[in-house]
Each structure stands twice: as C-alpha cells, then as structure tokens.
SEKOL-186230 format. One record per atom (N, C-alpha, C): x, y, z; residue in three letters; residue number from 1. Coordinates in nm, 3 decimals, always signed. Layout:
BEGIN
+---------+---------+---------+------+-----+
:       x :       y :       z : type : seq :
+---------+---------+---------+------+-----+
:       X :       Y :       Z :  ALA : NUM :
...
+---------+---------+---------+------+-----+
! end
This chain:
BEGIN
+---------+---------+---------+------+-----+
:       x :       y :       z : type : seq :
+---------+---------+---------+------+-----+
: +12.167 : +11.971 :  +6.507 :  UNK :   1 :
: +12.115 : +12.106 :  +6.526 :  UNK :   1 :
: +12.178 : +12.163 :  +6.654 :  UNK :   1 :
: +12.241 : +12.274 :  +6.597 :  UNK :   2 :
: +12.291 : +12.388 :  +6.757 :  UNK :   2 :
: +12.207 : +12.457 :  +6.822 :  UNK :   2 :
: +12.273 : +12.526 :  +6.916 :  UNK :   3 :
: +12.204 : +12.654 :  +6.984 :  UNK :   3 :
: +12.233 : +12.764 :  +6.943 :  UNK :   3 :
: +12.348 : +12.760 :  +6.797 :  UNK :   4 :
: +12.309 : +12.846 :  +6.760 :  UNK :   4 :
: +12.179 : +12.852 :  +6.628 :  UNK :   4 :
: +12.196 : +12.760 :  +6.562 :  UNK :   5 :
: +12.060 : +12.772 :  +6.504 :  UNK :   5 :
: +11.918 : +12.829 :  +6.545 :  UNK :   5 :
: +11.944 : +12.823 :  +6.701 :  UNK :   6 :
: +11.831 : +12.901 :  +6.758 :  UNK :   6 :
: +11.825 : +13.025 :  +6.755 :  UNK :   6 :
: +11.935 : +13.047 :  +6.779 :  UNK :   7 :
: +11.987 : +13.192 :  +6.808 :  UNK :   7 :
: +12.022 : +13.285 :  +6.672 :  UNK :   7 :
: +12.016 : +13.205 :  +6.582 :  UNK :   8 :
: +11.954 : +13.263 :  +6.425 :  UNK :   8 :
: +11.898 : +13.308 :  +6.399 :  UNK :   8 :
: +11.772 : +13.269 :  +6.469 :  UNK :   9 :
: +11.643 : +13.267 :  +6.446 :  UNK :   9 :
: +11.539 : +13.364 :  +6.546 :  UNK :   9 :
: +11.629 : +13.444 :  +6.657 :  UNK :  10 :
: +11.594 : +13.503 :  +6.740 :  UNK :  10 :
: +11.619 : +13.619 :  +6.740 :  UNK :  10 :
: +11.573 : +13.748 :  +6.774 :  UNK :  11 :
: +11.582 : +13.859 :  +6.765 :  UNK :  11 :
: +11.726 : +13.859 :  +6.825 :  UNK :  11 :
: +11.810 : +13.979 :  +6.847 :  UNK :  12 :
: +11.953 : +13.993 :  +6.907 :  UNK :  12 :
: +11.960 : +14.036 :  +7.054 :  UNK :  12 :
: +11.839 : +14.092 :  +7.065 :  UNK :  13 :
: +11.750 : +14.212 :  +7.126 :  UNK :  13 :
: +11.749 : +14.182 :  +7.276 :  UNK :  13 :
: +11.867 : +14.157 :  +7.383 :  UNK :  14 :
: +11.847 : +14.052 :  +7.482 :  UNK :  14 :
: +11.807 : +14.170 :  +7.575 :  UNK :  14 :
: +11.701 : +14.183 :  +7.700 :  UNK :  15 :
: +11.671 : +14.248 :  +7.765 :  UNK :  15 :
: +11.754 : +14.233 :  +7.919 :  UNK :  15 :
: +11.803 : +14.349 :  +7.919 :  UNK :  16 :
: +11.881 : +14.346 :  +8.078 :  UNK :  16 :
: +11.821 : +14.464 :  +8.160 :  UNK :  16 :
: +11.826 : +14.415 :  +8.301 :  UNK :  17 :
: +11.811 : +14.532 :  +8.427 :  UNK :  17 :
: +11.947 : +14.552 :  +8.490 :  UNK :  17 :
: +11.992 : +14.612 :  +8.505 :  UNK :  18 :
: +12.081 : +14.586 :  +8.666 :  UNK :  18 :
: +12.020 : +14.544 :  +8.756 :  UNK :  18 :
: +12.086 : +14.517 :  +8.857 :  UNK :  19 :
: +12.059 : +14.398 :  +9.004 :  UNK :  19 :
: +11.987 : +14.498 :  +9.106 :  UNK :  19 :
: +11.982 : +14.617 :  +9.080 :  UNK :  20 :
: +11.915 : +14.707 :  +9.170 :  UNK :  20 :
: +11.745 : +14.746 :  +9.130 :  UNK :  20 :
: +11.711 : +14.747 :  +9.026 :  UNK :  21 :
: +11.606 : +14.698 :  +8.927 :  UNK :  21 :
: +11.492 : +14.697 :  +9.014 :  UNK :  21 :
: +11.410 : +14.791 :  +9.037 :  UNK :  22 :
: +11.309 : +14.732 :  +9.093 :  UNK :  22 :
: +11.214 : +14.643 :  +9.037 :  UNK :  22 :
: +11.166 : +14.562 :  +9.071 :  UNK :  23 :
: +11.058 : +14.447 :  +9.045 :  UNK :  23 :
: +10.984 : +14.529 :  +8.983 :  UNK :  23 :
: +10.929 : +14.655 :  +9.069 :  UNK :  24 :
: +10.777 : +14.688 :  +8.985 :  UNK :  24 :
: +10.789 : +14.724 :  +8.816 :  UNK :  24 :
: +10.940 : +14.750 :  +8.803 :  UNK :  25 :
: +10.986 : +14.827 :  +8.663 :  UNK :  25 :
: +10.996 : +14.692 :  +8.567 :  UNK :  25 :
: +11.079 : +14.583 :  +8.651 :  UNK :  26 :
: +11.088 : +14.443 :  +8.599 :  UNK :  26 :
: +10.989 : +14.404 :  +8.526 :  UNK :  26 :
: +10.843 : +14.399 :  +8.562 :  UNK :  27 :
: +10.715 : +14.375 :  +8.549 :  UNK :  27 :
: +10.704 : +14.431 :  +8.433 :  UNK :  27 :
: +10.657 : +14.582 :  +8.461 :  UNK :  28 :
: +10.649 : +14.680 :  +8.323 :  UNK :  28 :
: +10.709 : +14.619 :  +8.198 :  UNK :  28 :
: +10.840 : +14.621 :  +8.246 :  UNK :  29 :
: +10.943 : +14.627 :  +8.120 :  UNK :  29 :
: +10.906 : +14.397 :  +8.037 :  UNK :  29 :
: +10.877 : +14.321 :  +8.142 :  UNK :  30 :
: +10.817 : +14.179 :  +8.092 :  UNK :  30 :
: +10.724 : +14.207 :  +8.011 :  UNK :  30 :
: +10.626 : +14.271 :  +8.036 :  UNK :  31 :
: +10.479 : +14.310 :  +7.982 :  UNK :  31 :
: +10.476 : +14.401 :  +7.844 :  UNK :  31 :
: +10.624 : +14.533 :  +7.841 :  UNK :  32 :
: +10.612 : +14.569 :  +7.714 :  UNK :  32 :
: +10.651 : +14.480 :  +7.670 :  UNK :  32 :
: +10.762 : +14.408 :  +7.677 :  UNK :  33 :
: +10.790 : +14.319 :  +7.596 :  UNK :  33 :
: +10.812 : +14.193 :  +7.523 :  UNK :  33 :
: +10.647 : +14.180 :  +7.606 :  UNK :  34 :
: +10.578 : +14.034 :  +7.557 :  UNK :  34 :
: +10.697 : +13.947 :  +7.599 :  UNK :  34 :
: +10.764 : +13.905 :  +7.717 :  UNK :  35 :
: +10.882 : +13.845 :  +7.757 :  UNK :  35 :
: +10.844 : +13.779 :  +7.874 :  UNK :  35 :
: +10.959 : +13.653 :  +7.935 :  UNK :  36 :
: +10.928 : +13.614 :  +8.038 :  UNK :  36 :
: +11.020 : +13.640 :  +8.131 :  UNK :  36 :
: +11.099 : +13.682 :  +8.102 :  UNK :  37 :
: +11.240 : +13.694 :  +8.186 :  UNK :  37 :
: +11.326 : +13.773 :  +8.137 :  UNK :  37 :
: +11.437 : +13.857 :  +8.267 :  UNK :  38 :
: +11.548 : +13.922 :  +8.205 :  UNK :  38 :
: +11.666 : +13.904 :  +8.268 :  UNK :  38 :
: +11.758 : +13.939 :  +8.190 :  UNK :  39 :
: +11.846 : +13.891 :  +8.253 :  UNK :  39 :
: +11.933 : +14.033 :  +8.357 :  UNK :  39 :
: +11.947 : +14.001 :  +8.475 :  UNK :  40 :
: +12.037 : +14.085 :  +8.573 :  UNK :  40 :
: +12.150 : +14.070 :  +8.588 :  UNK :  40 :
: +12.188 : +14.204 :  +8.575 :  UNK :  41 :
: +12.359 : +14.256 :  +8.570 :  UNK :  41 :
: +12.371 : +14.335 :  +8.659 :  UNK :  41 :
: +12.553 : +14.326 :  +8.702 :  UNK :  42 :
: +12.618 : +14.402 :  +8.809 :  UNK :  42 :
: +12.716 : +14.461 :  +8.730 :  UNK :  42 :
: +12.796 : +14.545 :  +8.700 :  UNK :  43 :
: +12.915 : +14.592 :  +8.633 :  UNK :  43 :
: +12.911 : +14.553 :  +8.546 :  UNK :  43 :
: +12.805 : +14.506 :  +8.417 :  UNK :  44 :
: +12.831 : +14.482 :  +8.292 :  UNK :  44 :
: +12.845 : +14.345 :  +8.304 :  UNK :  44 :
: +12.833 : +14.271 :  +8.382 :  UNK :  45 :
: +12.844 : +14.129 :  +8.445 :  UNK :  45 :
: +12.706 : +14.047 :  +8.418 :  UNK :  45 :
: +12.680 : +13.936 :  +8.385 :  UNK :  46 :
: +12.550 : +13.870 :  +8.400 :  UNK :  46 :
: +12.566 : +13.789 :  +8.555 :  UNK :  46 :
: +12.445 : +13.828 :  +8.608 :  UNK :  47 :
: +12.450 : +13.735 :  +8.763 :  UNK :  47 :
: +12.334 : +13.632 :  +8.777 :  UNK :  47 :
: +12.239 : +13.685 :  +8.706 :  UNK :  48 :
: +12.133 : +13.605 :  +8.693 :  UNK :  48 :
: +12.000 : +13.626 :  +8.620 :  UNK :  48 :
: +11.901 : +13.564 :  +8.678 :  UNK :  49 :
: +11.784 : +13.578 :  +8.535 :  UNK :  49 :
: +11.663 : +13.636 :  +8.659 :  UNK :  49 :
: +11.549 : +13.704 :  +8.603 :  UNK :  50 :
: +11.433 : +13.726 :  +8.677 :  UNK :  50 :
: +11.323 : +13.719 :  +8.617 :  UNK :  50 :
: +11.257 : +13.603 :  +8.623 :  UNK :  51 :
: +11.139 : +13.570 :  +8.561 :  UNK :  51 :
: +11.015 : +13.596 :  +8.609 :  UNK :  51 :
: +10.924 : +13.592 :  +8.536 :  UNK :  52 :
: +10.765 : +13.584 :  +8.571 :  UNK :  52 :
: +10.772 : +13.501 :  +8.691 :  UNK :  52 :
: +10.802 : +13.373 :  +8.704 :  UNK :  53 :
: +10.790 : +13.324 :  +8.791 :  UNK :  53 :
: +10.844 : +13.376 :  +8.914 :  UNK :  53 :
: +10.991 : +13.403 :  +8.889 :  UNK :  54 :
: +11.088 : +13.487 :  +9.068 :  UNK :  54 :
: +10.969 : +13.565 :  +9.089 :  UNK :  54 :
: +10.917 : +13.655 :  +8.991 :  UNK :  55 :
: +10.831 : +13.739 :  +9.077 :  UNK :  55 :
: +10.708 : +13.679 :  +9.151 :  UNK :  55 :
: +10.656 : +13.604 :  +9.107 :  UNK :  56 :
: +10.567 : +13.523 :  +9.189 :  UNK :  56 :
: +10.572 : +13.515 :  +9.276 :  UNK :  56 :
: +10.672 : +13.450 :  +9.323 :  UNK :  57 :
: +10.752 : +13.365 :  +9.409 :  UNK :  57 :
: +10.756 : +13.456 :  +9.534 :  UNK :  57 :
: +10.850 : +13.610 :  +9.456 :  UNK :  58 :
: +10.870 : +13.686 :  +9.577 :  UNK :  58 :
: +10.723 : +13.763 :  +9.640 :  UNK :  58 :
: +10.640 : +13.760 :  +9.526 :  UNK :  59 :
: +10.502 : +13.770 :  +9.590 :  UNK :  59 :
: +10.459 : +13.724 :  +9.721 :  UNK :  59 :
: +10.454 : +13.595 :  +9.665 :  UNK :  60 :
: +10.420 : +13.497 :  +9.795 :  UNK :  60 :
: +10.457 : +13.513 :  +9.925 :  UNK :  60 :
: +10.588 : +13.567 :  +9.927 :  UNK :  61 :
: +10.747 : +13.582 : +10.025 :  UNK :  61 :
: +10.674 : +13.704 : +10.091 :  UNK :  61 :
: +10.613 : +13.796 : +10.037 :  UNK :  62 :
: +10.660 : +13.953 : +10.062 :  UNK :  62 :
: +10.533 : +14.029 :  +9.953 :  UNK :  62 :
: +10.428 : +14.029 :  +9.976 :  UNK :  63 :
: +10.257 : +14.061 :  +9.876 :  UNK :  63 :
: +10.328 : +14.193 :  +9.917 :  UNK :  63 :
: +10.333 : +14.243 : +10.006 :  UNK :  64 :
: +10.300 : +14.442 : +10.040 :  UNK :  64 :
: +10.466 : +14.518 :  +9.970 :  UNK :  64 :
: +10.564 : +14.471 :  +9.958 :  UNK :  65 :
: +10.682 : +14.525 :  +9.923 :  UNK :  65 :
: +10.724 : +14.451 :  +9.793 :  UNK :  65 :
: +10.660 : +14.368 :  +9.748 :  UNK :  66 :
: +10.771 : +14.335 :  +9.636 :  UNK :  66 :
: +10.809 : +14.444 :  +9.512 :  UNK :  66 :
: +10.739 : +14.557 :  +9.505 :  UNK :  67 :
: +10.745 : +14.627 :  +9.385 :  UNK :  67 :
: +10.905 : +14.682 :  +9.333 :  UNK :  67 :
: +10.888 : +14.711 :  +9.508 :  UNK :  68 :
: +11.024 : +14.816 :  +9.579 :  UNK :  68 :
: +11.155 : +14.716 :  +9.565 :  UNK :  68 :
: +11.120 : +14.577 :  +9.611 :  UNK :  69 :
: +11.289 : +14.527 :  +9.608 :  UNK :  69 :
: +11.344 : +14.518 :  +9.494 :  UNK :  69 :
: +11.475 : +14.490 :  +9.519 :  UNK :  70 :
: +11.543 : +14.493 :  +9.389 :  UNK :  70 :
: +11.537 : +14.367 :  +9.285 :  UNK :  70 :
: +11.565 : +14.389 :  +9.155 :  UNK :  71 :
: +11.579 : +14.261 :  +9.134 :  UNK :  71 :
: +11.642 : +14.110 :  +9.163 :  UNK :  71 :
: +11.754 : +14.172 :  +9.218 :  UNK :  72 :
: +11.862 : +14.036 :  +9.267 :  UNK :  72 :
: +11.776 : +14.000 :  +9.398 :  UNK :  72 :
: +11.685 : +14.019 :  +9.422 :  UNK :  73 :
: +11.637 : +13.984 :  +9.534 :  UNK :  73 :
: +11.577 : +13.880 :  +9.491 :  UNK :  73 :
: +11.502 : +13.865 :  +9.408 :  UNK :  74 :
: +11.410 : +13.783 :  +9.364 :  UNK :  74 :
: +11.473 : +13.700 :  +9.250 :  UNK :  74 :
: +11.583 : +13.726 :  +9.176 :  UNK :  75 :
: +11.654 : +13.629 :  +9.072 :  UNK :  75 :
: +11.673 : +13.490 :  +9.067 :  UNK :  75 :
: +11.680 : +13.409 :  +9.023 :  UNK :  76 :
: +11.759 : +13.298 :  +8.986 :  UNK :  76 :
: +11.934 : +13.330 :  +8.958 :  UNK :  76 :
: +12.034 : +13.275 :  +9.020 :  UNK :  77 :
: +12.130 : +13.321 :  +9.032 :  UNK :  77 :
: +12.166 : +13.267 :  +8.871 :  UNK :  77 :
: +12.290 : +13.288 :  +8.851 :  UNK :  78 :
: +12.375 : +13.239 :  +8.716 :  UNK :  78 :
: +12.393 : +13.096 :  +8.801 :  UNK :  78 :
: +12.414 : +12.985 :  +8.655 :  UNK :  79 :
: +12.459 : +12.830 :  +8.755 :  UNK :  79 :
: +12.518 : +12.814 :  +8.639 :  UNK :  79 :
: +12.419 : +12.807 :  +8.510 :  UNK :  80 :
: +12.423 : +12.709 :  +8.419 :  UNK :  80 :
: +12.444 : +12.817 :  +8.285 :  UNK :  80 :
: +12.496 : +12.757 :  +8.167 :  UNK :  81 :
: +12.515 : +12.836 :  +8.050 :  UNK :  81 :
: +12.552 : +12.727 :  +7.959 :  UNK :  81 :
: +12.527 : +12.807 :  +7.816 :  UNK :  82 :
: +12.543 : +12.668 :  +7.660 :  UNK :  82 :
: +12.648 : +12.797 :  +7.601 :  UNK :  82 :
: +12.717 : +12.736 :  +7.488 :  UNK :  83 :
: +12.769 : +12.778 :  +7.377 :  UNK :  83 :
: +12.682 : +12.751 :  +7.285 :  UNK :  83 :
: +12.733 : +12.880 :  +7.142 :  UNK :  84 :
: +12.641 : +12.810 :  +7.035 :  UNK :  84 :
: +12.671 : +12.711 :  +6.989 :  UNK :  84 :
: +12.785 : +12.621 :  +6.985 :  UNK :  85 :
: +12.789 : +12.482 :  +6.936 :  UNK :  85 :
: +12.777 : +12.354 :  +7.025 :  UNK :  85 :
: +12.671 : +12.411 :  +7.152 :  UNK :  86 :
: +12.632 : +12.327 :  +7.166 :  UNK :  86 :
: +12.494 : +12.280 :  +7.126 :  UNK :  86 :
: +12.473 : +12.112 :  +7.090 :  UNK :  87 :
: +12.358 : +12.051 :  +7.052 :  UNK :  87 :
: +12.215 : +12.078 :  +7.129 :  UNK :  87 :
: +12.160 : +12.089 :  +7.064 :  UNK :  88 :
: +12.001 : +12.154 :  +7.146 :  UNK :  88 :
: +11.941 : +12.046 :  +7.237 :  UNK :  88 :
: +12.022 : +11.953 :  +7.221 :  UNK :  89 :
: +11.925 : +11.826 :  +7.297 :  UNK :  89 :
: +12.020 : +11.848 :  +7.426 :  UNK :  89 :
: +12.139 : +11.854 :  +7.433 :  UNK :  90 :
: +12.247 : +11.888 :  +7.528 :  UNK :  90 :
: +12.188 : +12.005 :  +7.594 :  UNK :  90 :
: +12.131 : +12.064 :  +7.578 :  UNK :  91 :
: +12.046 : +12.248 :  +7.625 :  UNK :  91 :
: +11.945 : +12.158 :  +7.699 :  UNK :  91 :
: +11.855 : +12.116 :  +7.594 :  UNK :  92 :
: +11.751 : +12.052 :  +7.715 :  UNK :  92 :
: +11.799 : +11.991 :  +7.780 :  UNK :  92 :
: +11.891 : +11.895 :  +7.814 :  UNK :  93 :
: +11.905 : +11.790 :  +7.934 :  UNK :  93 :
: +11.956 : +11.844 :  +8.040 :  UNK :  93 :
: +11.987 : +11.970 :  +7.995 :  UNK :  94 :
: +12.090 : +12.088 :  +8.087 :  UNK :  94 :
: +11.941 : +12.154 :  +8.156 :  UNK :  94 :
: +11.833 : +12.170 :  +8.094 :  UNK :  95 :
: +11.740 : +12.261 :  +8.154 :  UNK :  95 :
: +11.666 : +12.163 :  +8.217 :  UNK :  95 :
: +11.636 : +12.052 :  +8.212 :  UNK :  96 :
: +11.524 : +11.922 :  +8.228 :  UNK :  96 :
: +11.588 : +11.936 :  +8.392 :  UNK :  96 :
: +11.744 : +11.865 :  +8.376 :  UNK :  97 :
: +11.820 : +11.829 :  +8.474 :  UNK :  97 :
: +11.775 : +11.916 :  +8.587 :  UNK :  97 :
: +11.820 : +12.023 :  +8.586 :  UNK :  98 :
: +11.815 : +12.168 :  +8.662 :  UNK :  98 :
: +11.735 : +12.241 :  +8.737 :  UNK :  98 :
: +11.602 : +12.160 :  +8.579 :  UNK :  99 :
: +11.455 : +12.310 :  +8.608 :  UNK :  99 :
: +11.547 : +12.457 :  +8.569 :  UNK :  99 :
: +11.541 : +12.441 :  +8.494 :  UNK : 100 :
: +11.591 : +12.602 :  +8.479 :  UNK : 100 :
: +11.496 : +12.602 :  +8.285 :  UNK : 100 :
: +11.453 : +12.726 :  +8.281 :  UNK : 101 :
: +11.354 : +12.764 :  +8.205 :  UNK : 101 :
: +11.471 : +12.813 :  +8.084 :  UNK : 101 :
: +11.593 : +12.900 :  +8.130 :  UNK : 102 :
: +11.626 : +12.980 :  +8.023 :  UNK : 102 :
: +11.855 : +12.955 :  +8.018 :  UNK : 102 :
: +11.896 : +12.966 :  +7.960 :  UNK : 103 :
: +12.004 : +12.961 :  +7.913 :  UNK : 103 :
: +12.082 : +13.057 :  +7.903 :  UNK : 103 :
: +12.209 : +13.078 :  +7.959 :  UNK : 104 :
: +12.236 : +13.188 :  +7.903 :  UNK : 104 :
: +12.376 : +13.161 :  +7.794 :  UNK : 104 :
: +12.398 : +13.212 :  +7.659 :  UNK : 105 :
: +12.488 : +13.123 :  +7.567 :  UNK : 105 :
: +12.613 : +13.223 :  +7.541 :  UNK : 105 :
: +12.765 : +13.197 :  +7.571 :  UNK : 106 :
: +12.862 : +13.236 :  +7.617 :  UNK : 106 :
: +12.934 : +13.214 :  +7.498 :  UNK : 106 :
: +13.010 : +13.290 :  +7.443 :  UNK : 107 :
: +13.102 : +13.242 :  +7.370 :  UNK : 107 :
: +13.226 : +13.303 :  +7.336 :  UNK : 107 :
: +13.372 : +13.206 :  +7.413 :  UNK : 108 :
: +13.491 : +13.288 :  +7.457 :  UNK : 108 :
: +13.478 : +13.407 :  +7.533 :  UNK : 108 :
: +13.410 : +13.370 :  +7.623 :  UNK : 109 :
: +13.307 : +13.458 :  +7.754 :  UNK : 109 :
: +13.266 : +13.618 :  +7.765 :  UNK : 109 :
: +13.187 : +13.555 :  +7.622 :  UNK : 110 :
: +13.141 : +13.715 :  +7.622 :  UNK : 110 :
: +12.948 : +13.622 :  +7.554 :  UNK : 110 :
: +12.873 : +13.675 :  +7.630 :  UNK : 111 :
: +12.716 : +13.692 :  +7.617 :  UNK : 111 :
: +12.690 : +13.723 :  +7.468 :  UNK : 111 :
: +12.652 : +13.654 :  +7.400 :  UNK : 112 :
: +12.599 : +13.632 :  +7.287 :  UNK : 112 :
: +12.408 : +13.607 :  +7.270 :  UNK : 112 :
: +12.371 : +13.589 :  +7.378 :  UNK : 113 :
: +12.198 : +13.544 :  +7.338 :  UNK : 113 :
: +12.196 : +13.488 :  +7.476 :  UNK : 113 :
: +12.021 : +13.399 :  +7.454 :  UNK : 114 :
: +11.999 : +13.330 :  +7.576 :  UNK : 114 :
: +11.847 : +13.294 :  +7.532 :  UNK : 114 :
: +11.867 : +13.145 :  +7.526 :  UNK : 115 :
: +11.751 : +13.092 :  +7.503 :  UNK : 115 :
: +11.705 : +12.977 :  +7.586 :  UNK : 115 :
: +11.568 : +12.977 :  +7.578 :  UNK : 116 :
: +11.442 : +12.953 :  +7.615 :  UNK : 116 :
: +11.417 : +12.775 :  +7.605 :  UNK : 116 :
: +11.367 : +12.724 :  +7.748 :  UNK : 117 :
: +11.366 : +12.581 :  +7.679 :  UNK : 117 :
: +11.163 : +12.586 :  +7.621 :  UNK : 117 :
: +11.137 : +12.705 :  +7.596 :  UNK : 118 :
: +11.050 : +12.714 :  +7.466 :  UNK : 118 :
: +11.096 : +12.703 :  +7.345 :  UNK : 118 :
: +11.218 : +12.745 :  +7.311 :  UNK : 119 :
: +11.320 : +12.797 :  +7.205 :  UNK : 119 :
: +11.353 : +12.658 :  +7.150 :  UNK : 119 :
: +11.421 : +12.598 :  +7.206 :  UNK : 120 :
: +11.506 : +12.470 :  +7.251 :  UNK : 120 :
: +11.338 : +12.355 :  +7.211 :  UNK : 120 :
: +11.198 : +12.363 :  +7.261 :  UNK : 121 :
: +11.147 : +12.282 :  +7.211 :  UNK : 121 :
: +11.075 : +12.280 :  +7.091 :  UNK : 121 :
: +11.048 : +12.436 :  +7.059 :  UNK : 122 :
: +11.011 : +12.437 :  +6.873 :  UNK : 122 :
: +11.135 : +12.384 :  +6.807 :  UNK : 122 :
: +11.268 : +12.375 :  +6.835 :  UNK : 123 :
: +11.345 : +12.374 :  +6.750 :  UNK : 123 :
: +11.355 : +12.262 :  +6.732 :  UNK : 123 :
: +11.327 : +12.133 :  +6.881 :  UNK : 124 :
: +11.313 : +11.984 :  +6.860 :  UNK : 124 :
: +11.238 : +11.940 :  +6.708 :  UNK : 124 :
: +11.077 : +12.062 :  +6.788 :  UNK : 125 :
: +10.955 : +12.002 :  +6.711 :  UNK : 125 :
: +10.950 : +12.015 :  +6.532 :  UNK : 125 :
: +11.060 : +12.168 :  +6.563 :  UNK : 126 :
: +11.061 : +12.199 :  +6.397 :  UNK : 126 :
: +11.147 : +12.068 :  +6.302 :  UNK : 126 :
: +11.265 : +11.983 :  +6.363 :  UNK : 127 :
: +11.351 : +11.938 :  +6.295 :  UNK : 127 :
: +11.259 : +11.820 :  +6.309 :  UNK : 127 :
: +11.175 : +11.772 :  +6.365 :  UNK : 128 :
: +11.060 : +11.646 :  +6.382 :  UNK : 128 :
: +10.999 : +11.639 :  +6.231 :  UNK : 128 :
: +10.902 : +11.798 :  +6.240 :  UNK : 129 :
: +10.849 : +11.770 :  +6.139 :  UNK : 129 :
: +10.888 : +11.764 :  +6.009 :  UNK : 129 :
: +11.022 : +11.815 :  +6.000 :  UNK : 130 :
: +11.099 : +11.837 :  +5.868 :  UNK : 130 :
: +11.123 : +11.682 :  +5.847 :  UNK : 130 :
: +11.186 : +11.601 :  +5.937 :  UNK : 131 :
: +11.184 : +11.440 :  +5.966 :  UNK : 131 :
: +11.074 : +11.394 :  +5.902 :  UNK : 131 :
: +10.961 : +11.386 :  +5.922 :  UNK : 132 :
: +10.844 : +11.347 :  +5.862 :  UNK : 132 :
: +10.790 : +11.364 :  +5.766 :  UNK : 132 :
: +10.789 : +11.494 :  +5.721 :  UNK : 133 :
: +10.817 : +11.497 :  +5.609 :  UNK : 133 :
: +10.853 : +11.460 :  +5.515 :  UNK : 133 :
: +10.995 : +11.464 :  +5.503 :  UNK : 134 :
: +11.082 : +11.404 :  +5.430 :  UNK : 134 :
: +11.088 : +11.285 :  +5.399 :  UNK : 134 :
: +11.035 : +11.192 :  +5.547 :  UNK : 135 :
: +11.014 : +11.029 :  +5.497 :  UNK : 135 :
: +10.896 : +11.029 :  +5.455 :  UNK : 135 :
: +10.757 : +11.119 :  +5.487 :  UNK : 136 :
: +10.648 : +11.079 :  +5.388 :  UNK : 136 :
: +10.712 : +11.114 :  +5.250 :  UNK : 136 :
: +10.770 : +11.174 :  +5.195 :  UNK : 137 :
: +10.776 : +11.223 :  +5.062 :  UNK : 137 :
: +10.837 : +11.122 :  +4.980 :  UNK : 137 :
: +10.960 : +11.067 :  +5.034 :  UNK : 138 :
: +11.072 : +10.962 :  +5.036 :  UNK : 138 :
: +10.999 : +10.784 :  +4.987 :  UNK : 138 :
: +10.835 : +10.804 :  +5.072 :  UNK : 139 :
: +10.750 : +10.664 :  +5.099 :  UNK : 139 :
: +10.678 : +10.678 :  +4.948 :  UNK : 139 :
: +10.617 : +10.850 :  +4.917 :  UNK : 140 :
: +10.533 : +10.864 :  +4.825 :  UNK : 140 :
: +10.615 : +10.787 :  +4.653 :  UNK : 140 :
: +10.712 : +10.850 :  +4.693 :  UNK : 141 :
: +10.776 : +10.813 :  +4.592 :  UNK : 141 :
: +10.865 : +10.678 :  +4.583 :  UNK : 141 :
: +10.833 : +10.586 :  +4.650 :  UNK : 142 :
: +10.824 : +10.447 :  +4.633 :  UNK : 142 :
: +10.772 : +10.357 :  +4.571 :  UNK : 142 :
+---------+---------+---------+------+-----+
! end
C-alpha cells in the first residue's frame, strides 16, 4: 500500500495561507474547515505547515499578540516530505521518527497532496481489517 492510495482517497482540496497569514485568520480558516493544519507559502513555494498545535504553542509564547503574528511565525518549517510511491509504513516511520503530524507528498517537485499520520493510520488499520477478514473467510471455508 502507497501514499498514494491515500491520496485517492482524499479530497484534492489542500488548504494554503501565505507566510504573512495572520494566526487569527489561520484559526478561522482551521475551524471552517474542520482541519488541523495548513500549509504556508512564500512565492508559490511550500515553507512549512501551521497547526492547531503551532498555534498553541505560540499562545503560550505570546497569549496578548498571537492573533496579529504572522503565520511563519508560529510554523513548523518544511524538513520532511513522501512521494506517492512511497509505502505508508515508510510515511509513518518518517513521522514516528520526527514527531511530525503531517507530510507533505512531492512528485517531480511539484505538491501533489499532504497527508496526515491520521491518514497514514486508518490506512494501516483499513488494510488490517481487510487482512482479517480474508483469513476468517479463508478458515470458514476449511
């Protein structure tokens, strides 16, 4: 199983700010869209991600101004990235390794998607149960 199989299966719909982005809009824009993170751009560039959590974070940092800063203030920089042919278990060991929540998936370096090690663990759990399945059915008919 790939990453792109995930990415099949996912809306296309990837949400970006630019790096100037205020947080408070960041927020808004998480909340319409039932999301945890987006990804921040400079010139059409991906630089990094800004999650529920960065904002936390910059909470903590800064309670009276965070609305106002920008997003790159508070981001997770770019480090890490998958292709779609790479294996989903290869994604998690990439996110486990890291701590990094989300992916961003490149291909012949152009941004194609970006998934979730939520994404990455239904897709474990889905090919599990299809596994089980299949050998109960396999046993029944023994």
């Amino acid at each position: 199983m790939t990453i792109a199989s995930i990415l099949a299966n996912k809306s296309a719909n990837t949400i970006k700010v630019e790096a100037g982005t205020p947080i408070g809009e960041v927020t808004r824009i998480l909340y319409e869209n039932n999301i945890g993170a987006v990804l921040v751009m400079r010139d059409g560039e991906l630089i990094g991600f800004l999650s529920d959590r960065g904002i936390t974070r910059a909470m903590a940092q800064n309670p009276n101004g965070v609305r106002a800063m920008p997003a790159e203030a508070a981001m997770r920089p770019r480090q890490f990235e998958t292709t779609p042919s790479s294996s989903i278990e290869s994604a998690m060991r990439l996110m486990t390794d890291h701590k990094v929540r989300y992916l961003p998936v490149f291909e012949d370096g152009t941004l194609v998607g970006i998934v979730s090690i939520g994404d990455v663990v239904k897709a474990l759990l889905d090919r599990q149960t299809a596994t089980v399945e299949s050998l109960t059915a396999y046993i029944a008919q023994s």
